[in-house]
C-alpha positions as CSV (number, residue, x, y, z in Angstrom):
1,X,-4.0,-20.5,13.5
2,X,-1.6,-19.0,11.0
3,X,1.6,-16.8,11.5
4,X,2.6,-14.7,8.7
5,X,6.7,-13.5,9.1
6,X,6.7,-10.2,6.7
7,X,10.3,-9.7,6.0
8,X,9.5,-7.3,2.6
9,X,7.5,-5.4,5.0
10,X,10.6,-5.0,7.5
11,X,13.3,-4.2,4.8
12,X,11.5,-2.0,2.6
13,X,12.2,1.4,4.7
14,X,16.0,0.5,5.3
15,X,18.6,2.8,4.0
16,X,21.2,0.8,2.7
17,X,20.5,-2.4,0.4
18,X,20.6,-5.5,1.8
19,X,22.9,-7.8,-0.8
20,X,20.8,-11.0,-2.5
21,X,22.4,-13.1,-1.3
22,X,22.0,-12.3,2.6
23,X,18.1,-11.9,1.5
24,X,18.2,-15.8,0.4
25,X,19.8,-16.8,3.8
26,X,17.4,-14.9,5.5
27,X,14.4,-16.6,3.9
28,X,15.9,-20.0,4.4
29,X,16.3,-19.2,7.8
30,X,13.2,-18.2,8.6
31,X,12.2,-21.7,6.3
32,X,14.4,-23.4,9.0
33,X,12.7,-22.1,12.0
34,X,9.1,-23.0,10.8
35,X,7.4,-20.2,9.4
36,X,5.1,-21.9,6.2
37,X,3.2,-18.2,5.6
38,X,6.4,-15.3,4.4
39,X,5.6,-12.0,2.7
40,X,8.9,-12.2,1.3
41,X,9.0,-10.0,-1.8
42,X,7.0,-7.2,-4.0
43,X,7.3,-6.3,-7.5
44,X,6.9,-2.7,-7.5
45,X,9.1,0.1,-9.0
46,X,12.7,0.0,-7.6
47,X,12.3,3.8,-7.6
48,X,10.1,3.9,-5.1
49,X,11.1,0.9,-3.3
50,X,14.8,0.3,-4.0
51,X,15.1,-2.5,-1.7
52,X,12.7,-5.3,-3.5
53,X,14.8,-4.7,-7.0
54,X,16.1,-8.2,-7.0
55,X,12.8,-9.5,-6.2
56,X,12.9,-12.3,-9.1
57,X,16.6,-13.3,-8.4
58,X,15.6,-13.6,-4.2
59,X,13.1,-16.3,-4.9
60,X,15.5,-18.0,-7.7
61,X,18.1,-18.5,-5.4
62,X,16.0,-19.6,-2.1
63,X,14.0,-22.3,-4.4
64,X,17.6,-23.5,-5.4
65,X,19.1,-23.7,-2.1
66,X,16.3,-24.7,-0.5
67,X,16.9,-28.3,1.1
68,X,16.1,-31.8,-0.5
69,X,12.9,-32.3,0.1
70,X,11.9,-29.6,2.0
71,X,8.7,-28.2,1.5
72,X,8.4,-24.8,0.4
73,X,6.4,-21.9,2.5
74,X,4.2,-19.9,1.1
75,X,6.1,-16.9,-1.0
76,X,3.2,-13.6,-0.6
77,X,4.2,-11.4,-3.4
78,X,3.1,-7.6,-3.3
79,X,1.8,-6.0,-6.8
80,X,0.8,-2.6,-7.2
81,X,0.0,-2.9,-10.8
82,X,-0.5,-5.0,-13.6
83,X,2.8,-4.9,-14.8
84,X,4.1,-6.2,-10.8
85,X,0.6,-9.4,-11.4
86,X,2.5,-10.4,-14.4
87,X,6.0,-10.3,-12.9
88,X,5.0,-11.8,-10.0
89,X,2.8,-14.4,-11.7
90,X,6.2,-15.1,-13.5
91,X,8.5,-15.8,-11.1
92,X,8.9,-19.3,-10.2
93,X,8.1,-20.0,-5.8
94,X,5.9,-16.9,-5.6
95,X,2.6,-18.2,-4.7
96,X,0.4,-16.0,-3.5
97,X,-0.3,-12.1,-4.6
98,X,-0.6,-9.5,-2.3
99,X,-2.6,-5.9,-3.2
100,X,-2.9,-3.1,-0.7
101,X,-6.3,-1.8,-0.7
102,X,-6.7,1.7,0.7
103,X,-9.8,3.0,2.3
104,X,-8.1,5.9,2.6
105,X,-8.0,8.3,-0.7
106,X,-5.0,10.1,0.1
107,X,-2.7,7.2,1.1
108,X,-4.1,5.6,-1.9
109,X,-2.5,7.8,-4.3
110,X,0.8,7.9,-2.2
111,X,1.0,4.0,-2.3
112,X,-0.6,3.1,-5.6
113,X,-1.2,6.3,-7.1
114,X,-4.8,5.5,-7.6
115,X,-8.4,6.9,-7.6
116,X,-11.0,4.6,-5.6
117,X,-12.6,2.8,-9.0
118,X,-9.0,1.9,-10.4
119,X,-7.7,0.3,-7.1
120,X,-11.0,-1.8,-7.5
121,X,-10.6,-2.5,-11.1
122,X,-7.2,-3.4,-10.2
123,X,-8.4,-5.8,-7.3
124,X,-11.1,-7.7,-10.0
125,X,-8.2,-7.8,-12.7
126,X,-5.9,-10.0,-9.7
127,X,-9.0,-11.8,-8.6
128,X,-9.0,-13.1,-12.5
129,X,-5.3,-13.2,-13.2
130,X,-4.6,-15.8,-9.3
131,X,-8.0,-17.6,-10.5
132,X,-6.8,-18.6,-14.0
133,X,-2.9,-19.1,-13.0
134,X,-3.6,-21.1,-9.5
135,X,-2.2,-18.3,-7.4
136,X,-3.6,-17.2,-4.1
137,X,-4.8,-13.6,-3.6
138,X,-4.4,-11.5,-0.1
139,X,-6.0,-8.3,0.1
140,X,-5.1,-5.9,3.1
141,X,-7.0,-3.4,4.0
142,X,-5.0,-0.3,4.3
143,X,-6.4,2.2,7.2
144,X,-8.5,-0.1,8.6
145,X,-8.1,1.0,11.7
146,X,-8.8,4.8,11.0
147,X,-6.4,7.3,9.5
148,X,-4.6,10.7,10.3
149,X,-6.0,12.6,7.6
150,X,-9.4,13.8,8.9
151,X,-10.9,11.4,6.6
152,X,-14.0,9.6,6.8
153,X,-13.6,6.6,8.5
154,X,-16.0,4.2,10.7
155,X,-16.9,0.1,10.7
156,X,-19.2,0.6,8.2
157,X,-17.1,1.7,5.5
158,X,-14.5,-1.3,6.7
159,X,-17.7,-3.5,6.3
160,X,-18.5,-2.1,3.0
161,X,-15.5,-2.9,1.1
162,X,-15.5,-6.7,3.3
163,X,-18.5,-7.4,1.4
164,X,-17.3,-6.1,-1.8
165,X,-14.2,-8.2,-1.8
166,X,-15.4,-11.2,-1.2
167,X,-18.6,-10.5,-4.0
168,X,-15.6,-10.3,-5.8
169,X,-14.3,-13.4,-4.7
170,X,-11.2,-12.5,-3.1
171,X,-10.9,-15.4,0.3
172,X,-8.4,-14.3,2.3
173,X,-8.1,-10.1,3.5
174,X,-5.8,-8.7,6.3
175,X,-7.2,-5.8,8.0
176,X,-3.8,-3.4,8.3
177,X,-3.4,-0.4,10.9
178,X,-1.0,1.2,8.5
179,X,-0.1,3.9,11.0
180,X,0.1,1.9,14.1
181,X,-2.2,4.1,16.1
182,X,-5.1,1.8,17.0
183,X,-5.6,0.9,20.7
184,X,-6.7,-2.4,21.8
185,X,-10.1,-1.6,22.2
186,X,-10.4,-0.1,18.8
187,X,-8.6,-3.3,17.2
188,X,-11.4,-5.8,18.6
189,X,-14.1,-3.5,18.5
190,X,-13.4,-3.7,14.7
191,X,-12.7,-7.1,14.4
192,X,-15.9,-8.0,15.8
193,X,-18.3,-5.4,14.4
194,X,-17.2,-6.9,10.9
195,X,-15.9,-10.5,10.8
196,X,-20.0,-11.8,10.9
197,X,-19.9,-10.4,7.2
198,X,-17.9,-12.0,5.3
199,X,-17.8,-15.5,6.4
200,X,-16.2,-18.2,4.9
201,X,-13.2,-15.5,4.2
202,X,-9.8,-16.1,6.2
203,X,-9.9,-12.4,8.1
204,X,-6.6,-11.9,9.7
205,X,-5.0,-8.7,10.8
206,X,-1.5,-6.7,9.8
207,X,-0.8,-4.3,12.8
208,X,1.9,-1.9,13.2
209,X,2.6,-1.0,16.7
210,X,5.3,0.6,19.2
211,X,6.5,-2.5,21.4
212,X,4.5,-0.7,24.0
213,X,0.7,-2.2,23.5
214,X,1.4,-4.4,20.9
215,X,0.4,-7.8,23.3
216,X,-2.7,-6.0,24.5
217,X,-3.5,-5.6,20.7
218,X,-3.0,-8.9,19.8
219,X,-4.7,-10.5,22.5
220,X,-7.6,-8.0,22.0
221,X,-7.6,-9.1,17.7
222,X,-7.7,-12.8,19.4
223,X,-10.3,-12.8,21.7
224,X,-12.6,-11.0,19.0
225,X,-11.8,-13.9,17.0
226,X,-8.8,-13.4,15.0
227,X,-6.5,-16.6,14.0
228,X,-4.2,-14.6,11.3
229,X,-1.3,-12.3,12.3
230,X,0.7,-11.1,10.1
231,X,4.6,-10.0,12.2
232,X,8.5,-9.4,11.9
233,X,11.0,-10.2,13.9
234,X,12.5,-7.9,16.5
235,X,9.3,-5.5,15.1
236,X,11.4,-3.8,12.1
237,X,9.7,-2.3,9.2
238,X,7.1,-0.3,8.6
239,X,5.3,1.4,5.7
240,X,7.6,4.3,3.6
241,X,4.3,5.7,2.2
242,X,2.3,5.8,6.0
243,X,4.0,9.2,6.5
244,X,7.8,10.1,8.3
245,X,6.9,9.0,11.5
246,X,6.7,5.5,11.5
247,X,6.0,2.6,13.7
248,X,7.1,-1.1,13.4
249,X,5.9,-3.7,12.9
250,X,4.4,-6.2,15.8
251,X,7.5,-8.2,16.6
252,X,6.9,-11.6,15.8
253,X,8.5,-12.7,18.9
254,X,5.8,-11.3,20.4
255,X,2.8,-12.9,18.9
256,X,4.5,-16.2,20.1
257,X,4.6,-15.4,23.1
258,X,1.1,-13.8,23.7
259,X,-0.5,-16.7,21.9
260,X,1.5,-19.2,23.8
261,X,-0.2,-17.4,26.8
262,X,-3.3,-18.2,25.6
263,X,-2.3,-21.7,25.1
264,X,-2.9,-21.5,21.4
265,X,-0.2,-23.0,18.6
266,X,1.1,-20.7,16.0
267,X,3.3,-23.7,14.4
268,X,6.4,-22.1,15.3
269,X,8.4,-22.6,18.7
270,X,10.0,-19.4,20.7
271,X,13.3,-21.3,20.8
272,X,13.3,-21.9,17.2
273,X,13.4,-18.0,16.6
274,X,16.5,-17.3,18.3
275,X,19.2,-17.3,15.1
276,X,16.6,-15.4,12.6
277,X,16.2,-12.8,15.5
278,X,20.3,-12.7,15.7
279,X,20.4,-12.3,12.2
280,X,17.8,-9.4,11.8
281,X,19.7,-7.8,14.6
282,X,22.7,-7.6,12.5
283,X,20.4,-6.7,9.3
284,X,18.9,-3.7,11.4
285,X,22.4,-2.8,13.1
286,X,24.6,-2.6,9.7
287,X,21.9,-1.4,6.9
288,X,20.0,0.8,9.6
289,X,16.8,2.6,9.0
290,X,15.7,5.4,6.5
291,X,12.8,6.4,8.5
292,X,12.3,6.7,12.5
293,X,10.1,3.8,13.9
C-alpha cells in the first residue's frame, strides 16, 4: 500500500503565494505525520505556475531543517520539459520525476504544449536522464478516465499507451481523472480492463473528485486492485490547465479512512493528520483559491 500526499498539486491553483518558508513547514509537517511518498514541487515556468517558483529553495530548506536522523520521504518532482529534468535532476532531496502524459491532444498542448510524438520523446528522454542519474520516474496518465472534449477515448487507448510505457521502461504510472468526472463504476471498470497489461509496473491512481463520491471511487480503484492513491488534505487543489471549473483533489483524510474500513494500512494514522489538516485549513482560508473547486 502506498499513500501519496500531493501538496504541489493542492497549491498550484491558489491566488496568492504561499511564502517559502510556510512551504518548508508544511513539508516537514507532513514529514512528521508519516507520509514517506510527497509530490512536493515542479519545475515548470513561474509564468504559468507562479506558485512552484521557489521550487529549488523549498527543498533546500526542508533537507536542512529536516530532523537528525530522520529519514527523508520521497520528494516527486513535476517536469514539463527538459530544461524542468535538468533542474529537477539538480536539486538536492528531489528524488523522483514526475511527467504528465496526456491522452488527450487538446489538454496536451494546454499543459505541455505538445504534439503526441514530442510528449513521447519527452517521456524516453526522462526514462534515460532518471536511469543514468538514479532518479525515479512517475508517469500519470492525464484523461484516463475520459475527457470533455468529444475526443476519442476508450480502455483500449489507456491500454495502448500502458504497454508503451513500460516497453519504454518507465515502472511506476498513475492513472489521473484530470477532470474529476469519473464515477465509481467507470474508475474500476478501468482499473481492471488494464492493470493485467502491464505487470510488474506499480499502477496507482490520481483522482480528482467533489467530496461527494470520492469514498465510493476509492473503494471501487481498491477492490479492482489498486494499492497507490495519490491525495491532499482537506481535498484542495486541482489542475489550472483542466479547464475553469475545477474539482479537488480526493482528500487525503479520506483515503484513510476508507482504507481503514477495509482494514488495509496506508502507513499513516488518522490522528496523526490532525495539525497538517489545521494548517492547510489556514493555507486555504488566507491565500484562497484562483479557480472554483
Amino acid at each position: 500500500m502506498k499513500l501519496v500526499e500531493c501538496p504541489r498539486d493542492a497549491w498550484q491553483g491558489l491566488e496568492e503565494t504561499i511564502p517559502t518558508e510556510l512551504k518548508t513547514e508544511y513539508l516537514l509537517a507532513l514529514s512528521s505525520a508519516g507520509f514517506k511518498h510527497i509530490d512536493a514541487v515542479s519545475f515548470v515556468s513561474p509564468k504559468h505556475v507562479k506558485q512552484m517558483a521557489d521550487s529549488e529553495e523549498v527543498m533546500s530548506q526542508f533537507l536542512a531543517s529536516l530532523p537528525a536522523g530522520a529519514p527523508a520521504p520521497e520528494i516527486i518532482g513535476i517536469v514539463v520539459n527538459e530544461r524542468g529534468i535538468e533542474r529537477a535532476l539538480a536539486t538536492p532531496g528531489v528524488t523522483t520525476i514526475g511527467y504528465p502524459y496526456s491522452i488527450s491532444a487538446y489538454f496536451r498542448r494546454a499543459n505541455a504544449n505538445m504534439s503526441r510524438g514530442e510528449s513521447r520523446a519527452f517521456v524516453e528522454s526522462a526514462r534515460k536522464a532518471t536511469k543514468a542519474s538514479g532518479h525515479g520516474l512517475v508517469v500519470y496518465i492525464s484523461m484516463a478516465f475520459g475527457n470533455p472534449y468529444d475526443e476519442p477515448w476508450g480502455p483500449e487507448i489507456v491500454e495502448d499507451t500502458l504497454v508503451w510505457l513500460k516497453d519504454t521502461g518507465v515502472r511506476t504510472v498513475s492513472l489521473a481523472d484530470t477532470v474529476g468526472t469519473a464515477t465509481p463504476e467507470q474508475v474500476g471498470s478501468l482499473y481492471r480492463d488494464v492493470k493485467d497489461c502491464v505487470a510488474g509496473v506499480e499502477l496507482g491512481v490520481h483522482l480528482h473528485s467533489r467530496p461527494e463520491g470520492a469514498t465510493e471511487k476509492l473503494l471501487a480503484a481498491y477492490d479492482a486492485g489498486c494499492r497507490r492513491f495519490d491525495g491532499a488534505l482537506t481535498g484542495l487543489g486541482g489542475c489550472p490547465f483542466a479547464g475553469d471549473e475545477l474539482v479537488g483533489n480526493v482528500a487525503t483524510e479520506t483515503i484513510v479512512a476508507a482504507l481503514a474500513s477495509l482494514g488495509a494500512d496506508c502507513g499513516v494514522r488518522a490522528s496523526a493528520l490532525v495539525p497538517a489538516i489545521a494548517m492547510t485549513e489556514e493555507i486555504r482560508a488566507k491565500y484562497s483559491q484562483a479557480r472554483v473547486m
